[in-house]
DSSP file (Angstrom, degrees, kcal/mol; ACC not computed):
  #  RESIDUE AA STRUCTURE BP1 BP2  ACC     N-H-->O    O-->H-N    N-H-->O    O-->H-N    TCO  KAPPA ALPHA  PHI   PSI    X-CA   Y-CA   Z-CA
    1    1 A X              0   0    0      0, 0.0     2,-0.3     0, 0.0     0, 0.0   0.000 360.0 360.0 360.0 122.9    5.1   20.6  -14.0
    2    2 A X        -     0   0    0      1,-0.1     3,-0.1     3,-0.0     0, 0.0  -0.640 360.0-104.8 -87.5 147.4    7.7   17.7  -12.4
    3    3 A X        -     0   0    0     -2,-0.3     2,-0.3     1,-0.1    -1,-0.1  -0.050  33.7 -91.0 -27.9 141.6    6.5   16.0   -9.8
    4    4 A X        -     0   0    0      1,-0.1    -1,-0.1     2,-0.0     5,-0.1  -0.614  39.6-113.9 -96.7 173.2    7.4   16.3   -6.3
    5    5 A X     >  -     0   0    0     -2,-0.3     4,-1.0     1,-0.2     3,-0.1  -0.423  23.2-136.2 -88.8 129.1   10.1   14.3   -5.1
    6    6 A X  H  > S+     0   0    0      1,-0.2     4,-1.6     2,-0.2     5,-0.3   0.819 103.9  57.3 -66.8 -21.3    8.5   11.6   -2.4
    7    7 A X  H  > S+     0   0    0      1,-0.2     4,-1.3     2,-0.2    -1,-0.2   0.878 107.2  47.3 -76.3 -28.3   11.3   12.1    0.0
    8    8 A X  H  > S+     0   0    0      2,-0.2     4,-1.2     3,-0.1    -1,-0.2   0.673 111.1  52.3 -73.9 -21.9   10.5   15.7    0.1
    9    9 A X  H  X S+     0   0    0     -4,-1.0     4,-2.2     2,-0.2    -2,-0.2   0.771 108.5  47.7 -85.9 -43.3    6.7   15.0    0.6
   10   10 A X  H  X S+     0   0    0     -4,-1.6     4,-1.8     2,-0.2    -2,-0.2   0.868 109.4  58.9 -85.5 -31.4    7.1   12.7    3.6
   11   11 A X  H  X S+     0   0    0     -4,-1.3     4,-0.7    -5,-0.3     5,-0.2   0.985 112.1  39.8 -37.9 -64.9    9.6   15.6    5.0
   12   12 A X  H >X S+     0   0    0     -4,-1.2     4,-2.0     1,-0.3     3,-1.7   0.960 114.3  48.2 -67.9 -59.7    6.9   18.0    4.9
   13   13 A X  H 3X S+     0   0    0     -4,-2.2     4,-0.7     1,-0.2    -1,-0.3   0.892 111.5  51.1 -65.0 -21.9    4.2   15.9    6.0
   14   14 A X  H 3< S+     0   0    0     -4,-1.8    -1,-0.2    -3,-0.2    -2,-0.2   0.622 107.1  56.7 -72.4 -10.8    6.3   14.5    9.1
   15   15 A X  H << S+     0   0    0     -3,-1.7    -1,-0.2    -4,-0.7    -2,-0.2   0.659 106.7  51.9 -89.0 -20.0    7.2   18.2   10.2
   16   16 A X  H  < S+     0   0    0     -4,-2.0    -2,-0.2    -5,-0.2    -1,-0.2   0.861 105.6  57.3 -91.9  -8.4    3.6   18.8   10.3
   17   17 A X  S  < S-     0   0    0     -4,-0.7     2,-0.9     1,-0.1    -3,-0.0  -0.372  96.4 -90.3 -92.3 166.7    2.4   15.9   12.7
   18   18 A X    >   -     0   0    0      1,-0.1     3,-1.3    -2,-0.1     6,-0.1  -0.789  40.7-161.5 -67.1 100.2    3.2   14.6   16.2
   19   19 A X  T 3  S+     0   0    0     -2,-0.9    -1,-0.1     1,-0.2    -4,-0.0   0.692  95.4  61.2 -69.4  -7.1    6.2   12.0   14.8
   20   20 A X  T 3  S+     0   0    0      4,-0.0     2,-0.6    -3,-0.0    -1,-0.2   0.336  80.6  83.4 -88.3  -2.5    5.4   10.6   18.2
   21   21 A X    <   -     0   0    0     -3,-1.3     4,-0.3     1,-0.2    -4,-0.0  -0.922  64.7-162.0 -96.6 126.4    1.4    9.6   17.5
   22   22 A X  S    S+     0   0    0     -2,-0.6     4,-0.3     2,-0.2    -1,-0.2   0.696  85.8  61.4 -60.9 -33.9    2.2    6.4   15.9
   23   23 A X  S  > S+     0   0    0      1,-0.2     4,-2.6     2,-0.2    -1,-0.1   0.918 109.6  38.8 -30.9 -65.1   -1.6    6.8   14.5
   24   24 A X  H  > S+     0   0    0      1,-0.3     4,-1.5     2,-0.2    -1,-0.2   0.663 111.1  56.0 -88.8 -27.5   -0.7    9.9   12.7
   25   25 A X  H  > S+     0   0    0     -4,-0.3     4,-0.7     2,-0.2    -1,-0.3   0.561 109.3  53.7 -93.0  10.9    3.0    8.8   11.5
   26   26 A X  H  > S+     0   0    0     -4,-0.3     4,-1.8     2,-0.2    -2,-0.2   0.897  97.4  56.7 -56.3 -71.0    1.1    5.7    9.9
   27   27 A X  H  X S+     0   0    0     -4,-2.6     4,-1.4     2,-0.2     5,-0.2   0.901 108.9  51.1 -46.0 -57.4   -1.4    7.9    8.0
   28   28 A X  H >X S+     0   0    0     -4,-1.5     3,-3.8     2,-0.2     4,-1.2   0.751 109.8  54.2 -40.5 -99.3    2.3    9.5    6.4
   29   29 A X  H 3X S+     0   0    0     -4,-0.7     4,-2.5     1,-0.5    -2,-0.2   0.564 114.8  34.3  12.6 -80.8    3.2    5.8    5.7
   30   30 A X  H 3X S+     0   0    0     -4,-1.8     4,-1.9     1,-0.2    -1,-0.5   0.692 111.3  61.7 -73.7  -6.2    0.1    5.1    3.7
   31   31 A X  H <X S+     0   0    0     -3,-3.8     4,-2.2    -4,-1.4    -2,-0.2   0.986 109.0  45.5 -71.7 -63.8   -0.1    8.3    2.2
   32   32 A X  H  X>S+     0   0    0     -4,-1.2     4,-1.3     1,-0.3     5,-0.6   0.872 107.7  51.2 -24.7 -63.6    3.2    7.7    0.7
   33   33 A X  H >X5S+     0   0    0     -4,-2.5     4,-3.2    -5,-0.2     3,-1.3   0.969 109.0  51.7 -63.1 -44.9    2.6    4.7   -0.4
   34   34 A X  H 3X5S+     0   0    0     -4,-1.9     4,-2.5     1,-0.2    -2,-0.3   0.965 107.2  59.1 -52.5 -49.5   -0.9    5.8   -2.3
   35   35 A X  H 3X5S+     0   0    0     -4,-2.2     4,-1.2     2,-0.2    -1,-0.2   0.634 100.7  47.4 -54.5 -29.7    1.1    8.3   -3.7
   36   36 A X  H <X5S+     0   0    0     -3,-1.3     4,-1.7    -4,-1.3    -1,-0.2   0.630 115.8  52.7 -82.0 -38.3    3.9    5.8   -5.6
   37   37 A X  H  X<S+     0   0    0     -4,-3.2     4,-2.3    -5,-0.6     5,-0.4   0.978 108.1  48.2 -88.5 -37.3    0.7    3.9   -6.9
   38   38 A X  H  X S+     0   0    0     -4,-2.5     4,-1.5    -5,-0.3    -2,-0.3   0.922 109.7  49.1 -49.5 -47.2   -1.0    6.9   -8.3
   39   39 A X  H  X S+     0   0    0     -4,-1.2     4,-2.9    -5,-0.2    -1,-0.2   0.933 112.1  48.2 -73.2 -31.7    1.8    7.9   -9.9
   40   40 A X  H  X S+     0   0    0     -4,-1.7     4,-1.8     2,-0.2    -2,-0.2   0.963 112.7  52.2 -51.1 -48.1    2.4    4.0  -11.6
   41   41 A X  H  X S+     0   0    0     -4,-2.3     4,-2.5     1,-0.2     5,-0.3   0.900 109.7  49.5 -57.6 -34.6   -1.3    4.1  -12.5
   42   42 A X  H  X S+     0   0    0     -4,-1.5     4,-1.6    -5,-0.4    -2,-0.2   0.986 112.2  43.5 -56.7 -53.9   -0.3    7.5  -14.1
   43   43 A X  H >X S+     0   0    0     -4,-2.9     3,-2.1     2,-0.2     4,-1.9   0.983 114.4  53.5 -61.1 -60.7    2.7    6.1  -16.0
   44   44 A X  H 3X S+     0   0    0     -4,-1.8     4,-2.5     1,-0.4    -2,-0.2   0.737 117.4  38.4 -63.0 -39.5    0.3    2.6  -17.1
   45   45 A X  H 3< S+     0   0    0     -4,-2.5     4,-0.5     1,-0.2    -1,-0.4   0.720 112.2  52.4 -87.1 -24.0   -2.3    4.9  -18.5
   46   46 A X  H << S+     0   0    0     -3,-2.1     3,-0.4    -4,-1.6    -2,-0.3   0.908 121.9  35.7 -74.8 -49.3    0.2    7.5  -20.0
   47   47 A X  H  < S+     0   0    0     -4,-1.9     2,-0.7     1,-0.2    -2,-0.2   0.955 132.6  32.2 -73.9 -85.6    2.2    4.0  -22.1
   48   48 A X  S  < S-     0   0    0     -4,-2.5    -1,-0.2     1,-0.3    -2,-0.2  -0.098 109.3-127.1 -97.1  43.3   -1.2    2.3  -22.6
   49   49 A X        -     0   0    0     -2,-0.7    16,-0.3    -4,-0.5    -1,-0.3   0.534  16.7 -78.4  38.1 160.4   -3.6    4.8  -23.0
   50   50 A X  S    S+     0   0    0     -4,-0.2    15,-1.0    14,-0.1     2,-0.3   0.680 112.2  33.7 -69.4 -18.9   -6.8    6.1  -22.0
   51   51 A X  E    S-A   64   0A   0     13,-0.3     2,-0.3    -6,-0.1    13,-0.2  -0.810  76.2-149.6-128.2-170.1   -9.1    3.9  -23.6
   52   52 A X  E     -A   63   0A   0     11,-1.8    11,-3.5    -2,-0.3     2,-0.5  -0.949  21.1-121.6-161.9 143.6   -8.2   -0.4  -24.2
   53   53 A X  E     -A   62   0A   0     -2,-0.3     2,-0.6     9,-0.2     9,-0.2  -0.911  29.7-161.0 -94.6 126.6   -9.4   -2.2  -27.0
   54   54 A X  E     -A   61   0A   0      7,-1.6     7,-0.9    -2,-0.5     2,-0.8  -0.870   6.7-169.2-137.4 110.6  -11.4   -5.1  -25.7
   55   55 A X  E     +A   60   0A   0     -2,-0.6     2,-0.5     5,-0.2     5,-0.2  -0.673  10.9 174.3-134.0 119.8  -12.1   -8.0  -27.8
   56   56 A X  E >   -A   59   0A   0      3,-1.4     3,-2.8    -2,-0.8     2,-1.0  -0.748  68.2 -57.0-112.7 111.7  -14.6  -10.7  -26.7
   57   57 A X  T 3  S-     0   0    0     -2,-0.5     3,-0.0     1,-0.3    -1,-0.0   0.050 122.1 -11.2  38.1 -96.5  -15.1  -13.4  -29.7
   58   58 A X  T 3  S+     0   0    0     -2,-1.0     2,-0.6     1,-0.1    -1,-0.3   0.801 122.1  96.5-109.8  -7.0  -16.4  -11.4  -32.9
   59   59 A X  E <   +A   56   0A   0     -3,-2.8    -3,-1.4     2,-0.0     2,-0.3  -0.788  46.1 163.6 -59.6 111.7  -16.8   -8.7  -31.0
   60   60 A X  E     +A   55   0A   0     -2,-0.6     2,-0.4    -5,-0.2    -5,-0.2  -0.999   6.8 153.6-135.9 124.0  -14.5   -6.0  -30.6
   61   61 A X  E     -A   54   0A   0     -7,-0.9    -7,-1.6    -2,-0.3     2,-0.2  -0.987  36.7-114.9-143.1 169.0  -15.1   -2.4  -29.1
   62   62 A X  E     +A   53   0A   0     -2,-0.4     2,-0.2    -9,-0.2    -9,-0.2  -0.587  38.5 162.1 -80.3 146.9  -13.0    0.6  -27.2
   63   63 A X  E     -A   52   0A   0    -11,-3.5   -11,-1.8    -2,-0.2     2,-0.1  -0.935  43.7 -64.3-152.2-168.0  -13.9    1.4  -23.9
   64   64 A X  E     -A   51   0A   0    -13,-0.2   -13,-0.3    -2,-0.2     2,-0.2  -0.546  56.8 -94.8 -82.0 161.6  -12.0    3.3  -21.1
   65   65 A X     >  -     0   0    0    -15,-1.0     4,-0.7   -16,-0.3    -1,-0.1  -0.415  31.5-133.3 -65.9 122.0   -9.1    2.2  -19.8
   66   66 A X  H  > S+     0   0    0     -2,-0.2     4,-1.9     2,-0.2    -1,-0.2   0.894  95.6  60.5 -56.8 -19.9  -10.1    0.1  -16.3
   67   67 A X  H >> S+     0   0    0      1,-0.2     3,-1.6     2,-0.2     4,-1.4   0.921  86.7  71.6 -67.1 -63.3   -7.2    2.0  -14.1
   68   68 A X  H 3> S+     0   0    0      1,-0.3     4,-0.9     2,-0.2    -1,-0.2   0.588 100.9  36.4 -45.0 -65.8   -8.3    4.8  -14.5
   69   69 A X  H >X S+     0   0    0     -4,-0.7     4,-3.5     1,-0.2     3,-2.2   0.966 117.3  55.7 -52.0 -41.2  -11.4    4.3  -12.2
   70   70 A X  H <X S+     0   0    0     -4,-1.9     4,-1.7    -3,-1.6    -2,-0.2   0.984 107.9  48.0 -46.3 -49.6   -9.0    2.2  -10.0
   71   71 A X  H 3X S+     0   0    0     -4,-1.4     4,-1.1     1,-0.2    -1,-0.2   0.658 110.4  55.7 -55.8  -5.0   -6.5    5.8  -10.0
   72   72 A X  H <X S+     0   0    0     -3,-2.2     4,-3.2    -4,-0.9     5,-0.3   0.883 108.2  46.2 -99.7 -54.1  -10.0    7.6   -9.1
   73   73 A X  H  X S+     0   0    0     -4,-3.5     4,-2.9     1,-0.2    -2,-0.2   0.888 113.1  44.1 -52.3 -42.0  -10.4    5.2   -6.0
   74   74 A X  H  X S+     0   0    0     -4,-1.7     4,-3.2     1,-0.2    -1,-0.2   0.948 116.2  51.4 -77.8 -39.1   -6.7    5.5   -4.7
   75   75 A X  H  X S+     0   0    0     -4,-1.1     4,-1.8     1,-0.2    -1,-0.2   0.938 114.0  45.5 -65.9 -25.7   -7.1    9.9   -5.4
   76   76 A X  H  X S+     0   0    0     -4,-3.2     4,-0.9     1,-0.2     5,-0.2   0.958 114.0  48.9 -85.7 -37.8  -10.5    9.7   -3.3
   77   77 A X  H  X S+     0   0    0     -4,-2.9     4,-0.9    -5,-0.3    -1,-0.2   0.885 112.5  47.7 -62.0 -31.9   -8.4    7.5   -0.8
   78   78 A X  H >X S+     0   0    0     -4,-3.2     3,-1.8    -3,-0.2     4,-1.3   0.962 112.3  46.0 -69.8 -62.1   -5.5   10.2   -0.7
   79   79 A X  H >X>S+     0   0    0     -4,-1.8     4,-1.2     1,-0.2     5,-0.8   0.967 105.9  64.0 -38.7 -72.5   -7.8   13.2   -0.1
   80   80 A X  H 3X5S+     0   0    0     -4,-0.9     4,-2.4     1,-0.3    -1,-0.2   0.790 106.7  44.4  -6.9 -62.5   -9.5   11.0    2.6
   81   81 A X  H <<5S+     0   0    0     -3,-1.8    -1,-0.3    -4,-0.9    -2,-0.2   0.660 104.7  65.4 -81.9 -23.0   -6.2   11.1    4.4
   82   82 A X  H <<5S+     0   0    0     -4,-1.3     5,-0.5    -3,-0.5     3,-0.4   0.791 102.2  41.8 -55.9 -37.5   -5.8   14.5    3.9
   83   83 A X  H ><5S+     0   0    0     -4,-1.2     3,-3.3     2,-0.1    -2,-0.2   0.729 103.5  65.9 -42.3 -50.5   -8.4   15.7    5.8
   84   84 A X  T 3<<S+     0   0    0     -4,-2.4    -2,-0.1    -5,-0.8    -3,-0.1   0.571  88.7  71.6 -83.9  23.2   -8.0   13.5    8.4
   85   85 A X  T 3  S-     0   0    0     -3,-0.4    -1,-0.2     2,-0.1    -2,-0.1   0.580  90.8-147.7 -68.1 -16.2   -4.7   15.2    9.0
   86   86 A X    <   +     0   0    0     -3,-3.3    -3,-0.1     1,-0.2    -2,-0.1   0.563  35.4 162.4  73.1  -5.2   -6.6   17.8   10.2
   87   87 A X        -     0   0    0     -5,-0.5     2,-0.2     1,-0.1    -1,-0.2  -0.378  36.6-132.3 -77.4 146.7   -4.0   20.5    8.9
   88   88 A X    >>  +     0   0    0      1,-0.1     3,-4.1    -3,-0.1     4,-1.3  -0.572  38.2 163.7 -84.2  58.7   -6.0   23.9    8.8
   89   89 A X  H 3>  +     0   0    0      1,-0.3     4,-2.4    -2,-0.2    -1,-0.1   0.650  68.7  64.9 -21.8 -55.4   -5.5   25.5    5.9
   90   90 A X  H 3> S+     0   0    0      2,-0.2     4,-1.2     3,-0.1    -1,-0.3   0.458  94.4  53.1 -52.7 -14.7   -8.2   27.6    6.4
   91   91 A X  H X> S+     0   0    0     -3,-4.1     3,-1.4     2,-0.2     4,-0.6   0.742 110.7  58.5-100.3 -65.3   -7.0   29.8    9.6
   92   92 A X  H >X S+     0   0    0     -4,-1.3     3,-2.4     1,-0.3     4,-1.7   0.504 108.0  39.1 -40.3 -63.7   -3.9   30.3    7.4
   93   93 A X  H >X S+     0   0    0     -4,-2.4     4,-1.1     1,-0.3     3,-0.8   0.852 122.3  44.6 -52.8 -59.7   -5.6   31.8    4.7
   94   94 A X  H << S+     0   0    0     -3,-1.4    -1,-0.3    -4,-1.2     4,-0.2   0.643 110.8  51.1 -73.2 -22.1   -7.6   33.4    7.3
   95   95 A X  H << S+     0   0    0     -3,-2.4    -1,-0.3    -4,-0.6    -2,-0.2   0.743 108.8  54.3 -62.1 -40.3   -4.5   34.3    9.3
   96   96 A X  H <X S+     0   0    0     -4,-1.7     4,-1.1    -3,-0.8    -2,-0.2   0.718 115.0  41.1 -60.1 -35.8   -3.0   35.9    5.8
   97   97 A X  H  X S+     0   0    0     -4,-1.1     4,-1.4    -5,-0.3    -1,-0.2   0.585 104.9  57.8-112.9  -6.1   -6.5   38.3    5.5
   98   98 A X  H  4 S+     0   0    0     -4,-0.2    -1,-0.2     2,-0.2    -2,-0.2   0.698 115.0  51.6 -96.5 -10.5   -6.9   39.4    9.5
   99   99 A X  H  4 S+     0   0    0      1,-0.2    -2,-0.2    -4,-0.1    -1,-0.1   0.951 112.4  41.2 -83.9 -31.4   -2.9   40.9    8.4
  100  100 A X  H  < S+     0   0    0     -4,-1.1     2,-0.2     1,-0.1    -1,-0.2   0.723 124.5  21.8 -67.6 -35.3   -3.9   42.4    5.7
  101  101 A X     <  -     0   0    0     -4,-1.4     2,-0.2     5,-0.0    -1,-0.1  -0.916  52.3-166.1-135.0 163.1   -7.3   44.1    6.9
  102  102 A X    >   -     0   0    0     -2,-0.2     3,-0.5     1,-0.1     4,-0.1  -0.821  44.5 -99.0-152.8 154.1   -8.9   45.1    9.9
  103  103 A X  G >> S+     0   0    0      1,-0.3     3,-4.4    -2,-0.2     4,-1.2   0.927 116.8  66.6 -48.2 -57.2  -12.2   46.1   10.7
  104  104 A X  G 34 S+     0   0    0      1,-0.3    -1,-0.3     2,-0.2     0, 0.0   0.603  94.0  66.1 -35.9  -3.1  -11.2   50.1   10.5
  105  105 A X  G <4 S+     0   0    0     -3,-0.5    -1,-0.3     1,-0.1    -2,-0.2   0.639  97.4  49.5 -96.2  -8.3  -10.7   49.4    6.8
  106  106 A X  T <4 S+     0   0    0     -3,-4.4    -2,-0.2    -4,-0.1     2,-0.1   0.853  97.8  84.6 -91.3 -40.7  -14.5   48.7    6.3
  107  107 A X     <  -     0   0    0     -4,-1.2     2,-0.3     1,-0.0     0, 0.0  -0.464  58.6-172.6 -78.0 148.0  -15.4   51.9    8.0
  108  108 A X              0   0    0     -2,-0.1    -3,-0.1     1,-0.1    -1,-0.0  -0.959 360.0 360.0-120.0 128.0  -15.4   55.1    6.1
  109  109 A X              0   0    0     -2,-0.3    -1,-0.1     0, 0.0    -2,-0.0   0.461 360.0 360.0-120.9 360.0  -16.0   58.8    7.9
């Protein structure tokens, strides 16, 4: 699946806001920007792997690679800003099922 293209993502998300709350065309702004550093963390871990060989005097063992919990922080920090978009997702879906059925579809005579 390619990626979507950031200029197309910050389209969409500015069509859906007030571009006139400065607040809310911010949140776009950092979104963005988490998004360009999740994908780097993505490339660093894709090159160097998923685990790192870590060796401390005669000691040497694998463990996981540390971005990875850092890429965990920045996805809990996108979602975070998704929800406080507020977009309602939910009355669409719900808008989608009130077209599709109606109470007279439940009833049987």
């Amino acid at each position: 699946m390619a990626a979507v293209k950031i200029t197309e993502l910050k389209q969409q998300l500015m069509k859906r806001i007030d571009a006139n709350d400065l607040v809310q065309t911010e949140k776009v702004e950092r979104y963005i920007d988490l998004v360009k550093t999740f994908r780097k963390m993505n490339k660093i871990i894709s090159r160097e792997g998923e685990t790192v060989v870590t060796e401390n005097g005669a000691q040497r063992f694998v463990k996981a690679n540390p971005l990875i919990g850092e890429r965990n922080k920045v996805n809990a920090s996108l979602l975070s800003i998704e929800k406080s978009f507020n977009f309602d997702y939910a009355d669409e879906n719900e808008k989608d099922t009130k077209k599709k059925s109606s109470l007279s579809d439940l009833m049987k005579k």
